[in-house]
C-alpha positions in Angstrom: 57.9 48.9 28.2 57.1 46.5 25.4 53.8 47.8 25.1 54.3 51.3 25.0 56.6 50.4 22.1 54.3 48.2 20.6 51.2 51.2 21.2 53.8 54.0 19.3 53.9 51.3 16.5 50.9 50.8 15.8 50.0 54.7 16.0 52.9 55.6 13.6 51.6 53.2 11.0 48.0 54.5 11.5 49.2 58.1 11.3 50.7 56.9 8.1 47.7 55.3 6.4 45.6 58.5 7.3 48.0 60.8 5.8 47.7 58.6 2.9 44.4 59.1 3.0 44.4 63.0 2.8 46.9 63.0 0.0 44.4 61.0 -2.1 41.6 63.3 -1.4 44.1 66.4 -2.6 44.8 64.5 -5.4 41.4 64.2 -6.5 40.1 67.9 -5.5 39.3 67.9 -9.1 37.7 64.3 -9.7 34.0 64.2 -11.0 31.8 62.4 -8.4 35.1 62.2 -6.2 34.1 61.0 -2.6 36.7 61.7 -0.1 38.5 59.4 1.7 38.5 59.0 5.6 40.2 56.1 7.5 38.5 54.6 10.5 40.4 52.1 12.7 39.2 49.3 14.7 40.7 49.9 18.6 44.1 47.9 19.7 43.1 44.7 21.5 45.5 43.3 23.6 46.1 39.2 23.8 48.5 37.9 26.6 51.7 39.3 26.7 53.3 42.2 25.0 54.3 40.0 22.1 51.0 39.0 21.3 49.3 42.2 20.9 47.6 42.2 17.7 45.9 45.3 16.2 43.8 45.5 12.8 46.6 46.8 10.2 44.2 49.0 7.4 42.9 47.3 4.2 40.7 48.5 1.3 37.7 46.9 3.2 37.9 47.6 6.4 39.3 51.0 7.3 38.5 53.5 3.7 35.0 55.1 3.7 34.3 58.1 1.6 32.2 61.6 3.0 28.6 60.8 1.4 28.1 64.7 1.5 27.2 65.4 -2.2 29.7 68.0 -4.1 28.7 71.2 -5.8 26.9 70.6 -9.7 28.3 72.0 -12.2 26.5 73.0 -15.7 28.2 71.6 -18.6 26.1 71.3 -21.6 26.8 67.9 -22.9 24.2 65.5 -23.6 26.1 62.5 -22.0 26.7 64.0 -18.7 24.7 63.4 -15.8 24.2 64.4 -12.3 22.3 62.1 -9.3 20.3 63.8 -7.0 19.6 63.1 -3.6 21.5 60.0 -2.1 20.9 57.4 -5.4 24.0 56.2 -7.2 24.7 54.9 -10.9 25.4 51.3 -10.6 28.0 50.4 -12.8 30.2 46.9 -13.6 33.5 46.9 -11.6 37.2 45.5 -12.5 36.5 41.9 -11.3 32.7 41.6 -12.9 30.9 42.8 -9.6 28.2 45.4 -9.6 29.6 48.9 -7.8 28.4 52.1 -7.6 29.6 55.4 -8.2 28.7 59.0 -8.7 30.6 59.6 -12.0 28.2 61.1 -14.4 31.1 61.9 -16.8 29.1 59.1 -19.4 30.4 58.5 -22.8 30.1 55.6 -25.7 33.0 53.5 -26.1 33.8 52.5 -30.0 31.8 49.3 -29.2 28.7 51.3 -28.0 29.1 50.4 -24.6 28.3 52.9 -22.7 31.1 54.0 -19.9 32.1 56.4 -17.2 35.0 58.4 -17.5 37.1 56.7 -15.5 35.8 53.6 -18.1 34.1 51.5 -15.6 30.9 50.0 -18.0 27.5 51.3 -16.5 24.8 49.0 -16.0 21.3 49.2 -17.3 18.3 47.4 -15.8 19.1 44.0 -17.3 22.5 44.4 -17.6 25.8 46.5 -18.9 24.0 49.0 -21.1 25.1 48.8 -25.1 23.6 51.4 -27.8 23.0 51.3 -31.1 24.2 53.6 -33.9 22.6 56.9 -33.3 22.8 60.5 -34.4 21.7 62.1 -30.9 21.3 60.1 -27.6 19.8 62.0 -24.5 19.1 61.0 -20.8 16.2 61.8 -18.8 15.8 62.8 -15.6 14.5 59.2 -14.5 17.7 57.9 -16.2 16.0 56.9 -19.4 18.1 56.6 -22.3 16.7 57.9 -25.5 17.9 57.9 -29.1 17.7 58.9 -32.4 18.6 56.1 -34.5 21.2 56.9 -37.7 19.6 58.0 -40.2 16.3 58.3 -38.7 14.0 61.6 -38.6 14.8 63.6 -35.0 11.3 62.5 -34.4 11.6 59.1 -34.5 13.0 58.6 -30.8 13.5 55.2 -29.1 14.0 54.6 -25.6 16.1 51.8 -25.6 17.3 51.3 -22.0 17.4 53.1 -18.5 20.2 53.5 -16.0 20.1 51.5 -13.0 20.4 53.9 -10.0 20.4 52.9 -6.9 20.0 53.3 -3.0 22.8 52.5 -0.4 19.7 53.6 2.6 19.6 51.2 5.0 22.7 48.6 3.5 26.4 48.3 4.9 28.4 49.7 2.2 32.3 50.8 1.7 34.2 52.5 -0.3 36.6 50.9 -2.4 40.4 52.3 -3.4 38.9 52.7 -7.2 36.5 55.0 -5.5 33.6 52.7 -6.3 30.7 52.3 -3.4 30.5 48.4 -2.9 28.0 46.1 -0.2 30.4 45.1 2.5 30.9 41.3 1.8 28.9 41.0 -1.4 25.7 41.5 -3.2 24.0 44.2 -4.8 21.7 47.8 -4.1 18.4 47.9 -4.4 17.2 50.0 -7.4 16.0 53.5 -6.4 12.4 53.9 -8.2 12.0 57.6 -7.3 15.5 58.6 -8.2 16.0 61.4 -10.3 19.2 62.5 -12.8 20.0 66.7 -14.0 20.9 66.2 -17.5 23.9 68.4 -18.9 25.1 68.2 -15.6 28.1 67.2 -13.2 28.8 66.4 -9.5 31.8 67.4 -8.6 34.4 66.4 -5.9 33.4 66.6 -2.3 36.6 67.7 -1.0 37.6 70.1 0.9 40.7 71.4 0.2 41.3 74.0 3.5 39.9 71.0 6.0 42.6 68.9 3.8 45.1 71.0 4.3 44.3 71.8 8.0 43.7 67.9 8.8 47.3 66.9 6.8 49.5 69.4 9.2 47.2 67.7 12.3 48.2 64.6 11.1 51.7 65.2 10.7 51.8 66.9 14.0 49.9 63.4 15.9 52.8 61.4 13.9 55.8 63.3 15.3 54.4 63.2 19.0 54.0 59.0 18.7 57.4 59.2 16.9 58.5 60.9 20.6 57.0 58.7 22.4 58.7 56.0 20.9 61.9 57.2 21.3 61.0 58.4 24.8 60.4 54.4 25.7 63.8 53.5 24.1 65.4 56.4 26.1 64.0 54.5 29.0 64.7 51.5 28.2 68.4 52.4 27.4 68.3 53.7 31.1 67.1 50.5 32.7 69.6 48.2 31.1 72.5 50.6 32.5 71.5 49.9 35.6 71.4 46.1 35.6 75.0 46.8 34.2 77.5 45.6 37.1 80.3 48.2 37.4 84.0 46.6 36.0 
């Protein structure tokens, strides 16, 4: 009986984390470079008795991927934005100094001339977070070279004066992390994608899909009330089993 409680349990807080989950990918229908989230859970393994039953409990690093399915482009215009084709992503500098990647193309120069995603995490260059001079017009190519016209200068005069770093997750164990940043599982950095190509002008959208959202959040909530019953099925039952070891007054 314990174990059918302790099985519902453990369902009920899955069902939770998924629906999570799905309420962060409807969130960011509308997210440049958004990658949706799906959670993954390792199986229940059983240890001795009933109150020893441990089962994996979702965290950042173990349980939330993201669809790799590329979203739809969108045309924008703007110099700055850029959008990664094939599987390459822009390596950029996370929160805690690490390198991460992400499919943000959103790019724009902070007051310092650092240049940034949208979302503000610093992109990285190949030696380094990129910074850029004073310039009247920057442009990016499509092999991610960044080119300016200094200030002042005649629009002839360009200088190429870094490139972005964009690279390949083939062939390396990599996870999504909650700040929708690609990551190496347990350290360490991408290799940098030679043949890797960039649409200027351009954006990646979001990947989600808001119907199979939708469809997969009633499913959810569907699964959760059935383990719900169940659980209160096994404390039905064991309601009924006590009243029998009840002696009669």
């Amino acid at each position: 009986m314990d174990k059918l409680v302790y099985t519902a349990a453990t369902g009920l807080r899955a069902h939770m984390a998924a629906q999570a989950a799905i309420a962060n990918n409807m969130a960011n229908g509308s997210t440049t470079g958004f990658r949706a989230d799906r959670v993954v859970f390792d199986r229940i393994e059983l240890k001795g008795g009933p109150a020893q039953i441990a089962a994996r409990m979702p965290t950042a690093e173990e349980v939330t991927d993201a669809d790799r399915t590329a979203g739809a482009i969108q045309q924008t215009g703007r110099p700055l934005d850029v959008a990664v084709s094939g599987d390459a992503w822009i390596a950029v500098q996370a929160a805690d100094g690490q390198e991460a990647y992400t499919r943000r193309g959103d790019l724009e120069i902070a007051p310092s001339g650092v240049l940034q995603t949208g979302d503000g995490h610093i992109v990285m260059g190949q030696s380094g977070p990129i910074t850029l001079p004073p310039a009247s017009s920057v442009s990016i190519g499509a092999d991610g070279s960044i080119t300016i016209v200094p200030q002042g200068a005649d629009a002839t005069q360009t200088q190429i004066v870094d490139k972005l770093k964009l690279a390949s997750a083939k062939g390396t164990d990599t996870v999504k992390g909650l700040d929708n940043l690609l990551y190496v599982r347990g350290g360490g950095t991408l290799p940098e994608d030679l043949d890797a190509r960039v649409q200027g002008g351009a954006l990646e959208g979001s990947n989600v899909n808001m119907t199979q959202a939708l469809v997969d959040m009633i499913e959810n909530q569907r699964s959760y009330e059935v383990t719900a019953n169940l659980m209160k099925s096994a404390k039905d039952m064991d309601e009924s089993s006590t009243s029998l070891l009840r002696l009669p007054s």
